[in-house]
C-alpha positions in Angstrom: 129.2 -80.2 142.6 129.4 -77.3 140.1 127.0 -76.2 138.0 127.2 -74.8 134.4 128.2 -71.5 135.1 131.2 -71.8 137.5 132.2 -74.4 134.4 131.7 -72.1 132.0 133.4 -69.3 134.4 136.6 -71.8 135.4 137.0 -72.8 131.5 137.2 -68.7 130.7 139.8 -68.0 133.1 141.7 -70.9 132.0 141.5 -70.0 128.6 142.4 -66.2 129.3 144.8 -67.3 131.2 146.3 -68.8 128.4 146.4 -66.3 126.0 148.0 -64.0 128.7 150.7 -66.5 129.1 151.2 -66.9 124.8 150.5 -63.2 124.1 153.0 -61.8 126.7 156.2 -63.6 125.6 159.0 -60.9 124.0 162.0 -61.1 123.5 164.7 -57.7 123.0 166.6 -58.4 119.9 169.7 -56.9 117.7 170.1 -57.3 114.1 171.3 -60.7 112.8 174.8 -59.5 112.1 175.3 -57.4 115.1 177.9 -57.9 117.5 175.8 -57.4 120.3 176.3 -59.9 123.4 173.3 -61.5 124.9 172.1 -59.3 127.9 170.6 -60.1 131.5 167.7 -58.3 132.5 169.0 -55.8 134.7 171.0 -54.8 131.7 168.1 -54.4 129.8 166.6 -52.5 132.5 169.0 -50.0 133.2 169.0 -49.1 129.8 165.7 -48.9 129.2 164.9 -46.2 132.4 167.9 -44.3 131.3 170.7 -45.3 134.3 173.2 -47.0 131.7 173.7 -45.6 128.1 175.8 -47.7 127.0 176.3 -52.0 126.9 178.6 -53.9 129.4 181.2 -54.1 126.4 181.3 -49.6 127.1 179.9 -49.7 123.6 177.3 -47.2 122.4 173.6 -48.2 122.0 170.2 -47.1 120.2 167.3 -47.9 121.7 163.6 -48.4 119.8 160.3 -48.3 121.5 157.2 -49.9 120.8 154.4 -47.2 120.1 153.3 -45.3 123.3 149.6 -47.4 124.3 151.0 -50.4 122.6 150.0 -53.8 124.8 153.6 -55.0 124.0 155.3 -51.7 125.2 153.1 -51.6 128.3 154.2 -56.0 129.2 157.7 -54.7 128.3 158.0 -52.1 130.7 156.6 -54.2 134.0 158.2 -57.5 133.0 161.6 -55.8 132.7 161.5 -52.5 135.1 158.5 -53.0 137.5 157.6 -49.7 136.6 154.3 -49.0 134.3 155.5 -47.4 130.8 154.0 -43.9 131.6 155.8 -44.3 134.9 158.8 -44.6 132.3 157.6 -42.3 130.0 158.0 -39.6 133.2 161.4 -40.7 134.0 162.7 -40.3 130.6 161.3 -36.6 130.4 163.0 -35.8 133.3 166.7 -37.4 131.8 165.3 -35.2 128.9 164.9 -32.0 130.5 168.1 -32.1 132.4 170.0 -33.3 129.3 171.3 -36.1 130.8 169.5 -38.6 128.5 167.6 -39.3 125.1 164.6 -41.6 125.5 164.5 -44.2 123.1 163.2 -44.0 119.2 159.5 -45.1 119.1 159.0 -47.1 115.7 155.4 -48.3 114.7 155.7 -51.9 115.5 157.4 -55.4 115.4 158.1 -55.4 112.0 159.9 -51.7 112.1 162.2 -52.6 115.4 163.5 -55.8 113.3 163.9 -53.2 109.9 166.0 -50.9 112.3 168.1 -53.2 114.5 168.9 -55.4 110.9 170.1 -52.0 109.2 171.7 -50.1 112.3 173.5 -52.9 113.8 174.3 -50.8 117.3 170.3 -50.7 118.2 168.3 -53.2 120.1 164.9 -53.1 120.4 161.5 -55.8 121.8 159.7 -58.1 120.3 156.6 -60.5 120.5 158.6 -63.9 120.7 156.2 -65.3 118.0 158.1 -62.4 115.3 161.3 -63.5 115.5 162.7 -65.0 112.2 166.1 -64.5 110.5 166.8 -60.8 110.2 167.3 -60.7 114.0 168.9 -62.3 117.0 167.3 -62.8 120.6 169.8 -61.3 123.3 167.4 -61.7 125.9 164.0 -63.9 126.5 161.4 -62.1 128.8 158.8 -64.8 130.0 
């Protein structure tokens, strides 16, 4: 039989459980109008660690970050790469150094990735799923 606290203790990890699952739902989205395909997430991964600069289409691409420390940059980075985002942040300084890459533009949140990709219609960008409205379109769903 349990007692009160494992309750209490089984109800908390339930509930955290659940705001893991709702909080930790993005999606990487291009401007409304943008001719951008939808992308798989190896797509989205190799551009995001620098091994492909370009879509599948061969066109061009810009890239926009999340703020360095941000929760939604940190989910991001393991859901799609595996990799931690300073572990990212390190592989992009290298592709820096050697001049074989830029990293991509950092913007201040949500709201300014869907500003840029809805008035630069070659960038892409992430997302909390729960932002999405109008102004952009979902080319891929990470769950």
């Amino acid at each position: 039989m349990m007692n009160s606290i494992t309750l209490k203790r089984v109800f908390l990890v339930g509930v955290n459980a659940l705001l893991i699952q709702t909080c930790s739902a993005q999606v990487v989205v291009a401007g409304a109008k943008s001719t951008i395909p939808t992308l798989t997430k190896d797509q989205v991964a190799s551009l995001y660690v620098g091994s492909s600069f370009v879509l599948p289409n061969g066109a061009s691409v810009g890239l926009l970050d999340q703020p360095d420390g941000a929760d939604v940059r940190k989910q991001f980075y393991s859901k799609i790469t595996d990799k931690s985002a300073s572990q990212i942040k390190s592989t992009w300084s290298r592709l820096t150094f050697s001049g074989k890459g830029t990293p991509p533009k950092e913007v201040s949140n949500s709201a300014d990735v869907k500003k840029q990709v809805s008035s630069n219609l070659s960038d892409i960008g992430y997302i909390e799923k729960s932002a999405v409205d109008g102004s952009v379109k979902v080319l891929y769903t990470i769950e």
